[in-house]
C-alpha angles and dihedrals in degrees: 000000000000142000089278101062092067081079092057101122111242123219128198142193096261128040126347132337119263110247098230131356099269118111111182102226118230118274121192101213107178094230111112127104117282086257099054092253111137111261139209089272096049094051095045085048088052092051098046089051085043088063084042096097091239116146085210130035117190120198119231109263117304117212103240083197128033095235083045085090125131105162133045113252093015124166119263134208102161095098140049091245087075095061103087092054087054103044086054091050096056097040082061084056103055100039088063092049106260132123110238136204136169131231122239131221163180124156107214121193087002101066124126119250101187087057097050090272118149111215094227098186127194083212134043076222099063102069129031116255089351114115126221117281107261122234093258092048089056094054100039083060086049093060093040080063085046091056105045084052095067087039085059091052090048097048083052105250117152085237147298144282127233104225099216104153141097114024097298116132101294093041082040089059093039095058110079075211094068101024122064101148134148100208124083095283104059126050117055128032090250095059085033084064097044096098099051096047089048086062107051096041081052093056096049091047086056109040102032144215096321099051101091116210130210132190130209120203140181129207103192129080135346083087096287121168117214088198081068104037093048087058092046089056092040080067104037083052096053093046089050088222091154140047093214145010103208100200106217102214118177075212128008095219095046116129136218117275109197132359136051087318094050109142099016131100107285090221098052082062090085100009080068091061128094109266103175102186093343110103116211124205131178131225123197124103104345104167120145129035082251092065098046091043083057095055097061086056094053091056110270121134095212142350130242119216132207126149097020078060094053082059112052114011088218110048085146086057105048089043087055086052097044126020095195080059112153129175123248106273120262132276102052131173124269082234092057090055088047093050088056091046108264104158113236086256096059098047089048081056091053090051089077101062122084127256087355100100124030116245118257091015 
């Protein structure tokens, strides 16, 4: 395939097609009100993306609960008083051509208690002095995803996002490290991934054919296994329960370390499985228009693009214009972000991640 064939539109089995191949990854900027409510400087950055030339603009992740928080000033969809941000977020979106979701989540034992969060462990291991999450509890989070899911349809968004990555409370269930339950969400990897496929089948059930779900999930660390979640995604895929697996690779061309996979692509690990309708795309240093051409050879449906976006707001765009596009090259000055139109929140954000902003800049 070539560089052109990044523009190809992309249907899937719920809602409308995706105009070209490119997904802007979500990006938690920081930058939202104390309350969780969209500010001036999410809805500018939204505008800016909406101009960007994606097909599909995720929103940073969305608390599903209000205790579910990890980051200061991060972005909320767990009450009513969001709805207006949102509603004005999709409607930029749209507007510029794009489909929209939003990406739920909730943190787990890795929320933030100095900033309101609520530790909510699989484990009485995991966190010192906090006890398991009950059964009740557990279901009570997954209606709260459930919710969110239909705020974000009344607020006009295409569809959501699963947050599954990273160690926060699905990825947490999902790891035999962090979960060491009895009840029917602990043991096996069928009842690990219960949680996870409760939500999802929750969503569907209250949004309806037309909401389209995707799922982002990540291989590496919290004691996650790829032989099971390889299975797991062997079943979501022939159920057909998602629109789309987005693969969060640290690095698209990484390969696996140790197990049955050792010394092969991390990624044809699951593009090698059989997908039937669900589309599958990768995020992890995708830079230049080369590297996301490749991609698509490599059997991914789409790319997702994340810090090539912080960049340059319109990496769709300058890779339409020249195919041998590549991004400026990392670190960049603080000056040159808030040139582009990076807030001073957001580039405080980016501050924190290594080799992305020059010191002293």
């Amino acid at each position: 395939m070539s560089v052109s064939d990044l523009f190809k539109p992309l249907t899937f089995l719920h809602g409308p097609a995706m105009r070209n191949r490119f997904m802007l990854a979500p990006l938690t900027s920081q930058q939202s009100n104390h309350d969780g409510t969209a500010s001036q400087y999410d809805q500018y950055w939204m505008e800016q993306l909406a101009q960007g030339g994606y097909g599909l603009i995720q929103t940073s992740a969305s608390t599903v609960e209000a205790g579910a928080i990890a980051f200061e000033r991060q972005m909320g969809i767990h009450s009513d008083q969001h709805l207006p941000g949102l509603t004005q977020m999709a409607a930029a979106i749209r507007e510029g051509g794009a489909l929209s979701a939003v990406q739920l989540h909730h943190a787990g034992h890795r929320a933030k208690p100095s900033i309101g969060g609520i530790p909510a462990p699989a484990s009485d291991k995991t966190v010192p002095n906090i006890k398991a999450l009950t059964t009740e509890e557990v279901e009570r989070i997954r209606d709260s995803f459930i919710t969110a899911s239909r705020r974000a349809q009344l607020a006009g968004f295409n569809g959501i996002s699963v947050h599954g990555a990273f160690g926060w409370i699905l990825s947490e269930f999902l790891s035999p490290h962090l979960n060491d339950r009895m009840d029917q969400y602990g043991g096996s990897i069928e009842n690990r991934a219960r949680f996870t496929l409760e939500v999802i089948e929750g969503i569907r059930k209250a949004c309806g054919p037309d909401f389209q779900i995707g799922w982002r999930l990540s291989i590496e660390r919290y004691g996650l296994r790829l032989e099971e979640l390889r299975e797991i995604t062997a079943e979501i895929f022939d159920k057909e329960l998602i629109d789309y697996l987005d693969l969060a690779l640290w690095d698209s061309a990484q390969l696996v370390r140790e197990g049955s996979f050792q010394g092969k692509k991390m990624l044809s690990v699951f593009t090698e499985l059989p997908r039937k309708g669900v589309r599958l795309g990768a995020a992890g240093k995708i830079m230049s228009a080369q590297r996301a051409g490749e991609l698509l050879d490599e059997g991914c449906d789409f790319v997702l693009i994340a810090r090539a976006g912080i960049l340059q707001r319109d990496f769709p765009l300058q890779v339409q214009a020249n195919p041998l596009y590549d991004s400026p090259t990392l670190p960049v000055t603080a000056d040159f972000l808030r040139k582009g139109g990076l807030s001073e929140r957001f580039i405080e954000t980016m501050r924190g991640w290594q080799t992305f902003v020059k010191p002293g800049s």
